[in-house]
GUDOFI-945134 format. One record per residue (C-alpha): residue number from 1; residue in one letter; x, y, z. Coordinates in nm, 3 decimals, decimal comma. Example, Ala and Ser with C-alpha at 12.3 -4.5 7.8 and 13.67 -1.06 7.14 Angstrom:
<firos>
<firo nr="1" rest="A" u="1,230" v="-0,450" w="0,780"/>
<firo nr="2" rest="S" u="1,367" v="-0,106" w="0,714"/>
</firos>
This chain:
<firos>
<firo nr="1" rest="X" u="-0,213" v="4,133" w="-0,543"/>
<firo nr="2" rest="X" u="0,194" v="4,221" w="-0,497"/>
<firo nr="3" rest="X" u="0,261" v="4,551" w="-0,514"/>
<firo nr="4" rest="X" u="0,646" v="4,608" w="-0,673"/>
<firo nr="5" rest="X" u="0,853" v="4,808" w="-0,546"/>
<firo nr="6" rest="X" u="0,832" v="5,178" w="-0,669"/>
<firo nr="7" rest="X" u="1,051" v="5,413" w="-0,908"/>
<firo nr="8" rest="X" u="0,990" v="5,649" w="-0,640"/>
<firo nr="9" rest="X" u="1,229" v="5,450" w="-0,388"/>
<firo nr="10" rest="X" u="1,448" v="5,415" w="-0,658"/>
<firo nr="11" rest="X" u="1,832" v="5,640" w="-0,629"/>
<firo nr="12" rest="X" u="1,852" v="5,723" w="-0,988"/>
<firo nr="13" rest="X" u="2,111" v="6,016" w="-0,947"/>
<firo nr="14" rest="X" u="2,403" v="5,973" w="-1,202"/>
<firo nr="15" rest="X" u="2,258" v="5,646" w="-1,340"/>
<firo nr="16" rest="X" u="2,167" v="5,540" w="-1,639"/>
<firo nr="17" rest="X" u="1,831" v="5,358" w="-1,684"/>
<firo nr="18" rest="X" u="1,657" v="5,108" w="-1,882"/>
<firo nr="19" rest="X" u="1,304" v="5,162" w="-1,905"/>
<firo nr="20" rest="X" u="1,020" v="4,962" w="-2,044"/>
<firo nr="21" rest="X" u="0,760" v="5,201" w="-2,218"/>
<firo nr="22" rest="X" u="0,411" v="5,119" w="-2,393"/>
<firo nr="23" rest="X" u="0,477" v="5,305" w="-2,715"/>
<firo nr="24" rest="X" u="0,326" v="5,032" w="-2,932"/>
<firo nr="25" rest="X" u="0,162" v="5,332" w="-3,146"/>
<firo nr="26" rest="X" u="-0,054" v="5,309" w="-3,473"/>
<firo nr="27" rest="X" u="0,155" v="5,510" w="-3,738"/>
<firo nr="28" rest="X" u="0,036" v="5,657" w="-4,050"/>
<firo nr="29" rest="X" u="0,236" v="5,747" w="-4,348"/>
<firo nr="30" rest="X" u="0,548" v="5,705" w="-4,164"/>
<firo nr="31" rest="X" u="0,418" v="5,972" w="-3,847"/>
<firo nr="32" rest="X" u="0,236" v="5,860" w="-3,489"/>
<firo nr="33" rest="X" u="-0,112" v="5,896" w="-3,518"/>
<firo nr="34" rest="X" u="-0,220" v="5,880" w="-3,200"/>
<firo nr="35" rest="X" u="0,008" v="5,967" w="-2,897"/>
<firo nr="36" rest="X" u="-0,200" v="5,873" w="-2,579"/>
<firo nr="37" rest="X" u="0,085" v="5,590" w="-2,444"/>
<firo nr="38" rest="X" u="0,357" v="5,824" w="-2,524"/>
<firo nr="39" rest="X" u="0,176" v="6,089" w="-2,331"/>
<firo nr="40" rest="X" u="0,139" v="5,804" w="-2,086"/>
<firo nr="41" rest="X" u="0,531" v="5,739" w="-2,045"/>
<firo nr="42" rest="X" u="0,588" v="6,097" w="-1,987"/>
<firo nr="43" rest="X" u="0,562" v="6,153" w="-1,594"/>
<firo nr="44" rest="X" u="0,809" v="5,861" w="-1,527"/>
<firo nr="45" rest="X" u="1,076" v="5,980" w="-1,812"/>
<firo nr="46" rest="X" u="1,006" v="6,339" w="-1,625"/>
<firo nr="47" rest="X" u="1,066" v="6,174" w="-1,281"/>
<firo nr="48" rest="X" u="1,369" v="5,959" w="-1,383"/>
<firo nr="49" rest="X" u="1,514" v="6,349" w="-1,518"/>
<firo nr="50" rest="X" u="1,428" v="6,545" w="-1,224"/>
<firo nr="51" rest="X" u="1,638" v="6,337" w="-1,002"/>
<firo nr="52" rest="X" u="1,927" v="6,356" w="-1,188"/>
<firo nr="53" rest="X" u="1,944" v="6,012" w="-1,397"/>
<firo nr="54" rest="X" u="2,228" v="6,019" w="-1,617"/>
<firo nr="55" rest="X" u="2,101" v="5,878" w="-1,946"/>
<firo nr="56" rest="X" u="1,724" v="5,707" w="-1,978"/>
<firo nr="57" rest="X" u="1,722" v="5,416" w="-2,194"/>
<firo nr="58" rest="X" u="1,407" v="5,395" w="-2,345"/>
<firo nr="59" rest="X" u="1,261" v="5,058" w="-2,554"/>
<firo nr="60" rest="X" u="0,953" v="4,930" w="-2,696"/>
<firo nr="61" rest="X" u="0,818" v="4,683" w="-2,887"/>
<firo nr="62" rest="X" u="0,576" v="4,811" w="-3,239"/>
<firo nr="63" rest="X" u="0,281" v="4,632" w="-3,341"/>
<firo nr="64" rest="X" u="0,418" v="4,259" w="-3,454"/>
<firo nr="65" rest="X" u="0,711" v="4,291" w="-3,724"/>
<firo nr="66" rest="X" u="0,868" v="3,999" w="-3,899"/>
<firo nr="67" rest="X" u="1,241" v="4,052" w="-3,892"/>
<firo nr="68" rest="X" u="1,356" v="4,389" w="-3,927"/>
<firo nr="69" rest="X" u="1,086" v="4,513" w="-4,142"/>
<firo nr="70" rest="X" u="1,172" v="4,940" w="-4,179"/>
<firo nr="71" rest="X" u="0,757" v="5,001" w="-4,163"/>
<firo nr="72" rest="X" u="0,786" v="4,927" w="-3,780"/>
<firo nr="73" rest="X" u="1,070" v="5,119" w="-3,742"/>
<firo nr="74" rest="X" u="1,048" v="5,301" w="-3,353"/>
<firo nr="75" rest="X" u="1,192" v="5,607" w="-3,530"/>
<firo nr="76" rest="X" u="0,876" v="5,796" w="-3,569"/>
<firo nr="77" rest="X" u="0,775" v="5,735" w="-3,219"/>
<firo nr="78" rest="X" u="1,164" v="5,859" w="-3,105"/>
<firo nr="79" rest="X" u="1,057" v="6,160" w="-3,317"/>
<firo nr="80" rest="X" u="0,727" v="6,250" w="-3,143"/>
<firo nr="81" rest="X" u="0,857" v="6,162" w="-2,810"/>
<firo nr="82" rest="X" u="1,178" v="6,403" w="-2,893"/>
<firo nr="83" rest="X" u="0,868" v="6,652" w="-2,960"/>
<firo nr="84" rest="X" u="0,687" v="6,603" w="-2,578"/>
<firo nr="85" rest="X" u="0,998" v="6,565" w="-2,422"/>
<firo nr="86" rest="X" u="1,335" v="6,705" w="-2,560"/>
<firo nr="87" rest="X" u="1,584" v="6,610" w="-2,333"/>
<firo nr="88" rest="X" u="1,917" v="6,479" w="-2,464"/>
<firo nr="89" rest="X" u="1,964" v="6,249" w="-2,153"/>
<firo nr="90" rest="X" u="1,679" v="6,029" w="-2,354"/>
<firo nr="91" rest="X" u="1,765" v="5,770" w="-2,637"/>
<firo nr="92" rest="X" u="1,512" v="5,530" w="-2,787"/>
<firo nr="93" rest="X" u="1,598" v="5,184" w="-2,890"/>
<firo nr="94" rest="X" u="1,489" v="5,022" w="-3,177"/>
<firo nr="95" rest="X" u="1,150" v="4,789" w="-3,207"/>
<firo nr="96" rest="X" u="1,218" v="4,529" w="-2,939"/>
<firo nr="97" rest="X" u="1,037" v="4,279" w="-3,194"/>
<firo nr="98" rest="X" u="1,306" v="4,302" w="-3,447"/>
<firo nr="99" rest="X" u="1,480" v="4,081" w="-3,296"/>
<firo nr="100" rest="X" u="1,317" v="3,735" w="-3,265"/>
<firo nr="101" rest="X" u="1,479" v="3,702" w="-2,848"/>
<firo nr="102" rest="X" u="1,264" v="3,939" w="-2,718"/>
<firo nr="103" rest="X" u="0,916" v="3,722" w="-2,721"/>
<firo nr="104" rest="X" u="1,085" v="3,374" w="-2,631"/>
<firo nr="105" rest="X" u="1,270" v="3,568" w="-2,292"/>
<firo nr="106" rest="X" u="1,606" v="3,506" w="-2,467"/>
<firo nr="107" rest="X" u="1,910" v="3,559" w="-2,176"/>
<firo nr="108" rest="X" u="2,123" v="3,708" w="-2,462"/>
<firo nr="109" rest="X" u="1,904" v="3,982" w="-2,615"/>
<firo nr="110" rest="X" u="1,790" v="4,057" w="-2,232"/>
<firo nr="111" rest="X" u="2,150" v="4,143" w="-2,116"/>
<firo nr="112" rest="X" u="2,184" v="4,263" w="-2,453"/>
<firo nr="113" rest="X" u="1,905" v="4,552" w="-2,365"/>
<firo nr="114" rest="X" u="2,082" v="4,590" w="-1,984"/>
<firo nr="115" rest="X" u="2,410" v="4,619" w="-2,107"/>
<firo nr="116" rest="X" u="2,586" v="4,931" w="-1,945"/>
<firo nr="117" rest="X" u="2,233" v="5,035" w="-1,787"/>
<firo nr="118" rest="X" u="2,272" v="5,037" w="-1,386"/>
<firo nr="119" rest="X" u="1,918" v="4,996" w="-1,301"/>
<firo nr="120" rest="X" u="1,547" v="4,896" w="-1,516"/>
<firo nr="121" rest="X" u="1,231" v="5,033" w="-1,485"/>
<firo nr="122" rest="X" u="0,917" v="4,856" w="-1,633"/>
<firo nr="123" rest="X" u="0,654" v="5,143" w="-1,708"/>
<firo nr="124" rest="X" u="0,493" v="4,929" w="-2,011"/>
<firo nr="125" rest="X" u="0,176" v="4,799" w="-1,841"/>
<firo nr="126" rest="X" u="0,045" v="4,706" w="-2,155"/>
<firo nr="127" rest="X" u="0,283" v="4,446" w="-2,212"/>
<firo nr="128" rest="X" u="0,310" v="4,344" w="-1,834"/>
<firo nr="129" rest="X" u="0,128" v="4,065" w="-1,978"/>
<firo nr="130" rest="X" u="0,399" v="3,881" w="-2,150"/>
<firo nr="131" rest="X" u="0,659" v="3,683" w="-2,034"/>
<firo nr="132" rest="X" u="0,926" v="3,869" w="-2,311"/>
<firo nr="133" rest="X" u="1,295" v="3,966" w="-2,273"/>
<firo nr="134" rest="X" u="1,192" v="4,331" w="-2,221"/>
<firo nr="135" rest="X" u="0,954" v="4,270" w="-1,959"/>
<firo nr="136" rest="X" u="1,084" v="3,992" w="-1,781"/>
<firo nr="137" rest="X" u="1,442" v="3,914" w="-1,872"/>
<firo nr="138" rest="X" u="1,624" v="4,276" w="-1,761"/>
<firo nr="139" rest="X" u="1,399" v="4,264" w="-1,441"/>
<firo nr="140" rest="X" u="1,633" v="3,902" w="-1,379"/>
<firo nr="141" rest="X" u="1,966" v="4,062" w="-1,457"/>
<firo nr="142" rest="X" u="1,885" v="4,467" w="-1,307"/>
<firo nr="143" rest="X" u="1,759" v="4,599" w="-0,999"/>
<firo nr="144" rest="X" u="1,425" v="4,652" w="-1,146"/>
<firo nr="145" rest="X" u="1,137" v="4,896" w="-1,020"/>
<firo nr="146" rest="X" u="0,774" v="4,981" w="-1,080"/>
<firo nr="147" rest="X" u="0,744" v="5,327" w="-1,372"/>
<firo nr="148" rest="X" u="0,407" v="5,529" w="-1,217"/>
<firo nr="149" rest="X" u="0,202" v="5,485" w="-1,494"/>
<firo nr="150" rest="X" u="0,259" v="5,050" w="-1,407"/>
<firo nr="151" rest="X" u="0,164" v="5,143" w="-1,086"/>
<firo nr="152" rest="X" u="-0,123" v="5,335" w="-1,130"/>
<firo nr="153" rest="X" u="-0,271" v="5,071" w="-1,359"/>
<firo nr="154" rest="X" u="-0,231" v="4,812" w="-1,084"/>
<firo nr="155" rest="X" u="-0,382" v="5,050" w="-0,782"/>
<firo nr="156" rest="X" u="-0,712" v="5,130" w="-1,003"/>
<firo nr="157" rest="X" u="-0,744" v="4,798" w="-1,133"/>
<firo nr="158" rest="X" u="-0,694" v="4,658" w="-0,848"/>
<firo nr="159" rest="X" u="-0,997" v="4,810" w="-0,632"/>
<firo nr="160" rest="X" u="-1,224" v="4,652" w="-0,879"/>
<firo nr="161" rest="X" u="-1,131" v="4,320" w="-0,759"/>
<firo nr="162" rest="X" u="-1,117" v="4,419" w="-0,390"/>
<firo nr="163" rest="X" u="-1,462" v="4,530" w="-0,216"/>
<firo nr="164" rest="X" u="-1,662" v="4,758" w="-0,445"/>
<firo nr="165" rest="X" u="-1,861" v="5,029" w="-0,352"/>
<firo nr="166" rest="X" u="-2,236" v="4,863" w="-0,487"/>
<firo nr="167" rest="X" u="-2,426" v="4,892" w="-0,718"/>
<firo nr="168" rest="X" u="-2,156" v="4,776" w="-0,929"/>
<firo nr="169" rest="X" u="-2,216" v="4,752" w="-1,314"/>
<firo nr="170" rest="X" u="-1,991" v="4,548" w="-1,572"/>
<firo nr="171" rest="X" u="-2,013" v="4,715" w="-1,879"/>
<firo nr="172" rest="X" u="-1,926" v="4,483" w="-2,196"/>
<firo nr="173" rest="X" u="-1,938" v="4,532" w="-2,605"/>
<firo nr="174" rest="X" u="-1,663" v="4,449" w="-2,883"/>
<firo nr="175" rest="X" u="-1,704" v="4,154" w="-3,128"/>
<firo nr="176" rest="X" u="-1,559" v="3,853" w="-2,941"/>
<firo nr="177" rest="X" u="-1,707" v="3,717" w="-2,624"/>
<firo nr="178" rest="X" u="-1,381" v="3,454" w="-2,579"/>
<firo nr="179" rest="X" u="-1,190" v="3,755" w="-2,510"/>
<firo nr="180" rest="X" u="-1,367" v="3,889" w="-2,207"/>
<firo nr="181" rest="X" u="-1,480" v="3,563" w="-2,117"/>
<firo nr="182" rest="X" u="-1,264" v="3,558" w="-1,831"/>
<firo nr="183" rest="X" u="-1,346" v="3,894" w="-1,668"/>
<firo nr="184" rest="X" u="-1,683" v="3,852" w="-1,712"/>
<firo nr="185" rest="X" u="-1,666" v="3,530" w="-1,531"/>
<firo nr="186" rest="X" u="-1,449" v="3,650" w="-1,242"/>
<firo nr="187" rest="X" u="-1,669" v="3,993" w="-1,183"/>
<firo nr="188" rest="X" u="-1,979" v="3,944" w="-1,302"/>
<firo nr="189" rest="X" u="-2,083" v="3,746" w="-1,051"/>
<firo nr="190" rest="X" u="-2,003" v="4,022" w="-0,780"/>
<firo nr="191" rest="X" u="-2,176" v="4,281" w="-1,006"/>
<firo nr="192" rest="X" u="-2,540" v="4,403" w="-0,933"/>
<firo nr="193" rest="X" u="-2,602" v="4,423" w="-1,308"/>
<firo nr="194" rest="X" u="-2,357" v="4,309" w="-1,612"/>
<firo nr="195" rest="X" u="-2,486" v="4,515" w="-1,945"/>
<firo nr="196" rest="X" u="-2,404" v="4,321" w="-2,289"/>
<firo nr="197" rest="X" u="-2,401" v="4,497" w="-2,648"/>
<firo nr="198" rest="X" u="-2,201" v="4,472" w="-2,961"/>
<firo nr="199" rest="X" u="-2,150" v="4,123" w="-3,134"/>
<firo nr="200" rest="X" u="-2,123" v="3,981" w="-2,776"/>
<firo nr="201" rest="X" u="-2,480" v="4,061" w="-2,744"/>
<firo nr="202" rest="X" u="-2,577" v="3,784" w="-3,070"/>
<firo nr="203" rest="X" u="-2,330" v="3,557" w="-2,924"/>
<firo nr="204" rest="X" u="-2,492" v="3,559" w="-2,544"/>
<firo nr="205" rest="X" u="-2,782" v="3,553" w="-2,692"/>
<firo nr="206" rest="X" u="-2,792" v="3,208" w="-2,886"/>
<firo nr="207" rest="X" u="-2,568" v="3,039" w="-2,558"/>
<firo nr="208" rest="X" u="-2,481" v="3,214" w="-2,225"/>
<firo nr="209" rest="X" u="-2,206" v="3,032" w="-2,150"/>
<firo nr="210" rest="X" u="-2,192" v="3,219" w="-1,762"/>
<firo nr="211" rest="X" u="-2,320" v="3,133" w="-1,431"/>
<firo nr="212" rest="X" u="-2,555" v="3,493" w="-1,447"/>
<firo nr="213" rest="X" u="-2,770" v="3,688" w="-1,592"/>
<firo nr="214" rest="X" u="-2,677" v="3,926" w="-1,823"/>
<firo nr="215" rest="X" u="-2,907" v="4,217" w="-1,918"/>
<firo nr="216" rest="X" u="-2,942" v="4,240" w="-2,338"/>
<firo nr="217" rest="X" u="-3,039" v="4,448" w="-2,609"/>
<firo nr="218" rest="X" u="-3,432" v="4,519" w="-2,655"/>
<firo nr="219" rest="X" u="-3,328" v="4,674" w="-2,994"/>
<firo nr="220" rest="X" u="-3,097" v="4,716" w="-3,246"/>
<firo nr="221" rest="X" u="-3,009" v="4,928" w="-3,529"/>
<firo nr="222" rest="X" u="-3,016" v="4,671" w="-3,762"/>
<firo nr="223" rest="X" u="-2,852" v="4,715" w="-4,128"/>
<firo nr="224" rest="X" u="-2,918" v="4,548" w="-4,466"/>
<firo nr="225" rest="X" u="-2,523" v="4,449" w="-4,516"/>
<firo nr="226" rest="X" u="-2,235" v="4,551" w="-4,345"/>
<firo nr="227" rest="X" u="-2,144" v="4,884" w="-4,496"/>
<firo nr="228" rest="X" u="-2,128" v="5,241" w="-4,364"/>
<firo nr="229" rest="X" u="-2,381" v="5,380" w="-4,623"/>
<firo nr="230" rest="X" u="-2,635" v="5,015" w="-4,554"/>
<firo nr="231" rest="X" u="-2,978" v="5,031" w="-4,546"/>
<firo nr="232" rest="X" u="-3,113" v="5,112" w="-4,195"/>
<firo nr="233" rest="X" u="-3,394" v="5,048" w="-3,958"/>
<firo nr="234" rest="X" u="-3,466" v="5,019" w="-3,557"/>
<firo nr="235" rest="X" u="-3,651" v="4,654" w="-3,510"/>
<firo nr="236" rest="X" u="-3,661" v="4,445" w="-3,165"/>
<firo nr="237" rest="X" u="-3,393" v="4,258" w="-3,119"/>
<firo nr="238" rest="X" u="-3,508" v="3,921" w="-3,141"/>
<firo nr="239" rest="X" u="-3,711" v="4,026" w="-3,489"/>
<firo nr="240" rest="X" u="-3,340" v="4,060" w="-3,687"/>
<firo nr="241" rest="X" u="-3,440" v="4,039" w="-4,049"/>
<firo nr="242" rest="X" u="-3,295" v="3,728" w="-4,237"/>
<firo nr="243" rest="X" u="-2,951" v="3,858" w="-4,352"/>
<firo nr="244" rest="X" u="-2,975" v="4,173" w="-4,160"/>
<firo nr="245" rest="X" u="-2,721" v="4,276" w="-3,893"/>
<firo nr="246" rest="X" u="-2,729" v="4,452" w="-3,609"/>
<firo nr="247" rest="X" u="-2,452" v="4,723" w="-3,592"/>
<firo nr="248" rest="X" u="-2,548" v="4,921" w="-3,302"/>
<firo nr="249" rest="X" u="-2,777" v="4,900" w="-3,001"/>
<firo nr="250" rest="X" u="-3,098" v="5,065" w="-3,062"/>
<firo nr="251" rest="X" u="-3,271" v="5,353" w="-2,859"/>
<firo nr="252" rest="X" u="-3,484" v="5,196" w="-2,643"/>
<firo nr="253" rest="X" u="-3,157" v="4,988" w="-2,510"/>
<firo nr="254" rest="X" u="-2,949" v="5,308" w="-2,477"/>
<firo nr="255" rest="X" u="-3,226" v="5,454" w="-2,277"/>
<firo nr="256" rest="X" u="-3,219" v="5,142" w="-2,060"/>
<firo nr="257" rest="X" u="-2,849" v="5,118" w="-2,014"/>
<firo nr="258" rest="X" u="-2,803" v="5,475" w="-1,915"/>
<firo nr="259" rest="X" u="-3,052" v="5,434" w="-1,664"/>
<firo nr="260" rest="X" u="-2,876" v="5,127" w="-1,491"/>
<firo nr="261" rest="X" u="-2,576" v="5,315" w="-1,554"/>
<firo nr="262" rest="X" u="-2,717" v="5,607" w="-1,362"/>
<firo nr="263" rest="X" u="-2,786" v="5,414" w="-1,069"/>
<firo nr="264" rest="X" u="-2,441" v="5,257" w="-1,011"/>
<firo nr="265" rest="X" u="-2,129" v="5,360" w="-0,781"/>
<firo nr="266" rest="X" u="-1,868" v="5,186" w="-0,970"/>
<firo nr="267" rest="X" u="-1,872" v="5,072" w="-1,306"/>
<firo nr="268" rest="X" u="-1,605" v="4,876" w="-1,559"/>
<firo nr="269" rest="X" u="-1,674" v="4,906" w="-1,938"/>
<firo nr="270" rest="X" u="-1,460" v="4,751" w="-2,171"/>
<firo nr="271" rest="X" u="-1,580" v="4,744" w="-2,550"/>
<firo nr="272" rest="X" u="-1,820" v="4,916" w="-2,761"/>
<firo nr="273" rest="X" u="-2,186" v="4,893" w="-2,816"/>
<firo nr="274" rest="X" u="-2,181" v="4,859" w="-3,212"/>
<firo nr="275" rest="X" u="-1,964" v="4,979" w="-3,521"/>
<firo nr="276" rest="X" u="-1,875" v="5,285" w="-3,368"/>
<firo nr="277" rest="X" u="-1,644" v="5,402" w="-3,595"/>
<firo nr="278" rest="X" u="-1,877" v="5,473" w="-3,867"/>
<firo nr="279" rest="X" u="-2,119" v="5,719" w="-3,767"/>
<firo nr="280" rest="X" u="-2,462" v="5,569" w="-3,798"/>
<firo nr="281" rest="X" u="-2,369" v="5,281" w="-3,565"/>
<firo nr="282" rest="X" u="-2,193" v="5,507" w="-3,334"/>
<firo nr="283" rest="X" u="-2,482" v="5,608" w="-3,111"/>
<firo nr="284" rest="X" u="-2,520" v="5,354" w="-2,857"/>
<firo nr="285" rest="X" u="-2,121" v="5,362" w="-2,745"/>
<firo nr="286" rest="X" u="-2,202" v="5,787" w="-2,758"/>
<firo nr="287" rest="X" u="-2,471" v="5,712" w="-2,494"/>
<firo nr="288" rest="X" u="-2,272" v="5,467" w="-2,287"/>
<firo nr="289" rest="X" u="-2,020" v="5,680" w="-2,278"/>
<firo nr="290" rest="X" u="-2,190" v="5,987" w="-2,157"/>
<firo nr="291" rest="X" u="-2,396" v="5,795" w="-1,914"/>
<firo nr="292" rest="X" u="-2,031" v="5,689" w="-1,771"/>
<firo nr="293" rest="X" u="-1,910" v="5,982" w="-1,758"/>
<firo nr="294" rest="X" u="-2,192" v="6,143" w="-1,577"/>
<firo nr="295" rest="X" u="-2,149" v="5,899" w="-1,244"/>
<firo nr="296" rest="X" u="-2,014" v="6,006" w="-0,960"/>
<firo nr="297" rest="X" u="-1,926" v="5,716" w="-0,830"/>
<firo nr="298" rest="X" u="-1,542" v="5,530" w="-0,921"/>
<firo nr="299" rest="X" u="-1,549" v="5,453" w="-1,292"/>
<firo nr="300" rest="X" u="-1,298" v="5,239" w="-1,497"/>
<firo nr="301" rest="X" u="-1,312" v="5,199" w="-1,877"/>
<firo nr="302" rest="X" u="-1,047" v="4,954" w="-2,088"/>
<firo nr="303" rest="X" u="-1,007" v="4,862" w="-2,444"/>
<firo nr="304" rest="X" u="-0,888" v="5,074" w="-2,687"/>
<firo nr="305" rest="X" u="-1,238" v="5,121" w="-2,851"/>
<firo nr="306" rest="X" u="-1,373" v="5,238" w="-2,571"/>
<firo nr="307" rest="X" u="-1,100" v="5,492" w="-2,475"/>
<firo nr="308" rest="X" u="-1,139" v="5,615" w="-2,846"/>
<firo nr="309" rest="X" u="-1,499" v="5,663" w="-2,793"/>
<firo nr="310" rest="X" u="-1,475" v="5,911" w="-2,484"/>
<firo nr="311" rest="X" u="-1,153" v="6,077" w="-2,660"/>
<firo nr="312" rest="X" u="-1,362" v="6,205" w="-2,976"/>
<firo nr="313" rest="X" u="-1,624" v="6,281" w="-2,702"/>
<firo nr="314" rest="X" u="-1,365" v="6,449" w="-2,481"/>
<firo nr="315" rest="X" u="-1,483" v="6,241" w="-2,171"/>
<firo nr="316" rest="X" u="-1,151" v="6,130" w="-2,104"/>
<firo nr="317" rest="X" u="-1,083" v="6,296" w="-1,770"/>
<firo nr="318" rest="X" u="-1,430" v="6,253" w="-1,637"/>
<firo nr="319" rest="X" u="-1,378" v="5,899" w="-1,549"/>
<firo nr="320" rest="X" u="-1,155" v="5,819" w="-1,246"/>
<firo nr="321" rest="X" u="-0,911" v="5,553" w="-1,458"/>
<firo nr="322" rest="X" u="-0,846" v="5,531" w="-1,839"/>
<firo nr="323" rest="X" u="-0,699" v="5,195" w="-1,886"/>
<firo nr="324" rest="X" u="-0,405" v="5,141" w="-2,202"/>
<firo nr="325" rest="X" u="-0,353" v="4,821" w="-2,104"/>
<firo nr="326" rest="X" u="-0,500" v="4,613" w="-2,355"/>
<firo nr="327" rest="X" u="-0,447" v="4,271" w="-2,304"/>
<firo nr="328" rest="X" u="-0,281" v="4,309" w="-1,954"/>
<firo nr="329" rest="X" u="-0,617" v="4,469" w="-1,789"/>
<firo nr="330" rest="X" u="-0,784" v="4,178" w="-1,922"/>
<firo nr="331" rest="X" u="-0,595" v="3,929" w="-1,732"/>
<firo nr="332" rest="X" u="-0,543" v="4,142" w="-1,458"/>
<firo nr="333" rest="X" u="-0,924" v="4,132" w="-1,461"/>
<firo nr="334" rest="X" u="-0,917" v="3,765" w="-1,493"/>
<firo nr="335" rest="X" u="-0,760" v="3,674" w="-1,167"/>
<firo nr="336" rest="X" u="-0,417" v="3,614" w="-1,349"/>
<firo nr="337" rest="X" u="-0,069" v="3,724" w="-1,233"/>
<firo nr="338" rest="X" u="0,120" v="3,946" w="-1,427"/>
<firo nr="339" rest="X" u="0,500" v="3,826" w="-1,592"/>
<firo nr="340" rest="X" u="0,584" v="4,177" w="-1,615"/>
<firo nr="341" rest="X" u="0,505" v="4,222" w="-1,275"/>
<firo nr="342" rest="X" u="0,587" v="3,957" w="-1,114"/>
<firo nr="343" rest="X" u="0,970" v="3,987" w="-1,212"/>
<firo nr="344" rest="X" u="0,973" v="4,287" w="-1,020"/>
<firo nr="345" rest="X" u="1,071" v="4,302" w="-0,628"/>
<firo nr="346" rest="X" u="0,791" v="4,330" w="-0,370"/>
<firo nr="347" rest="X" u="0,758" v="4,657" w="-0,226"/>
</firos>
């Protein structure tokens, strides 16, 4: 895997820099609602200040705007990130998005973005993934570096597809199976056991499109229609009642999983077990994500589900690497090379 060169070989003294955060935040009524990737962007920004940069440069894109629309406004985020970190040396730049150069690598909007910066610094991980005018484009036209948190997602992501400390367990939920397709493919074969739940599980189930076998669901907590406030019951989970879904994992499978879970020295988990956002389908991702926790071994977890899950558990710190990358672990994951990344100068 390259390894770009660092921000912390970087002479930043009396510079100003462009920098590439991940502050693609959800808002609510016109405030950030949850600030983990601007917490995230913090110890470069503080880095880049402490050795005496000049101005900081900061830009982002915002969930997926067409045009200019005001509800994706970065203003909010330049608000909150004011409230972390109030430094005056720090301006934000509008959503990257708004204009329509940033995701077809337009040369224009790129040295549009470096103008009057002296060097760039790509931080955004998240977005490492696409080949976009932010990511890419400035790293062309600027002596570009590696931000920490970049680096940090690449060095723990990165000893899960080196040699593994065994048993190693692969850890999968969500709704879509296409989407983790990939990983699944490129580590599950080196994993001792791969652990399905979630829609994934149904999906596996009728057609396993992989080369392994996957351990699934002995029961479900199945539910009469999808609602939070549905009918309930625990049945096996080939014994699904006609029009009846299954919305969590049920307790004979969380037993099971914890167990293998127990047992392992490094685990990935990426996605959750069932509706976990509604309470009553929320236990089986709860037990995952204690049983996680619990190992001492090295223990990654991706997706933004997932993270969720062990933030409202407060399990956050007792796993070795909490992924934001989205997307960008994914591929990573995959066996793919990064755009974002690869822009950047070797080490």
């Amino acid at each position: 895997m390259q390894r770009p060169r660092s921000v912390l070989d970087a002479d930043v003294s009396s510079k100003r820099v462009l920098v590439r955060a991940d502050l693609n935040v959800p808002l609510e009524d016109g405030r950030v609602a949850d600030d983990t990737r601007i917490r995230a962007s913090l110890p470069t920004l503080e880095l880049l200040l402490e050795r005496g940069a000049a101005e900081i440069v900061v830009c982002s894109h915002l969930g997926r705007p067409k045009g200019e629309d005001p509800a994706f406004s970065m203003k909010p985020v330049e608000a909150r990130l004011r409230e972390l970190l109030p430094d005056e040396r720090i301006r934000v730049l509008e959503n990257t998005r708004f204009s329509p150069g940033e995701t077809s690598n337009d040369r224009e909007f790129a040295r549009e973005l470096a103008d009057g910066c002296d060097l760039y610094v790509n931080d955004a991980f998240g977005s490492a993934h696409r080949a976009h005018a932010s990511t890419v484009g400035v790293a062309e036209i600027l002596p570009a570096y590696a931000g920490l948190l970049l680096e940090r997602e690449l060095e723990h992501l990165g000893r899960l597809l080196g040699e593994v400390e065994h048993p190693f367990v692969l850890i999968s939920g969500g709704a879509k199976v296409d989407d983790k397709l990939g990983v699944l493919r490129n580590l599950g074969g080196r994993a001792d056991e791969v652990l399905i739940g979630g829609k994934m599980a149904e999906q596996l189930r009728d057609e396993n499109p992989l080369e392994f076998e996957v351990r699934l669901p002995t029961d479900v907590v199945a539910a009469s229609e999808f609602a939070e406030d549905a009918e309930t019951k625990v049945v096996p989970y080939d014994e699904l009642p006609d029009g009846w879904l299954g919305l969590d994992i049920g307790p004979e499978t969380r037993t099971a999983f914890a167990g293998v879970i127990a047992e392992a020295n490094t685990i990935f988990w990426n996605g959750p077990m069932g509706v976990f956002e509604w309470p009553r389908f929320a236990e089986g991702t709860k037990a995952v994500a204690e049983a996680v926790a619990e190992v001492d071994g090295y223990t990654v977890v991706g997706g933004a589900d997932s993270i969720r899950a062990l933030a409202e558990l407060g399990l956050v710190d007792e796993v070795d690497w909490a992924s934001t990358g989205g997307g960008a672990s994914l591929e990573l994951l995959e066996g793919k090379e990064l755009p974002g990344v690869m822009a950047i100068p070797e080490d």
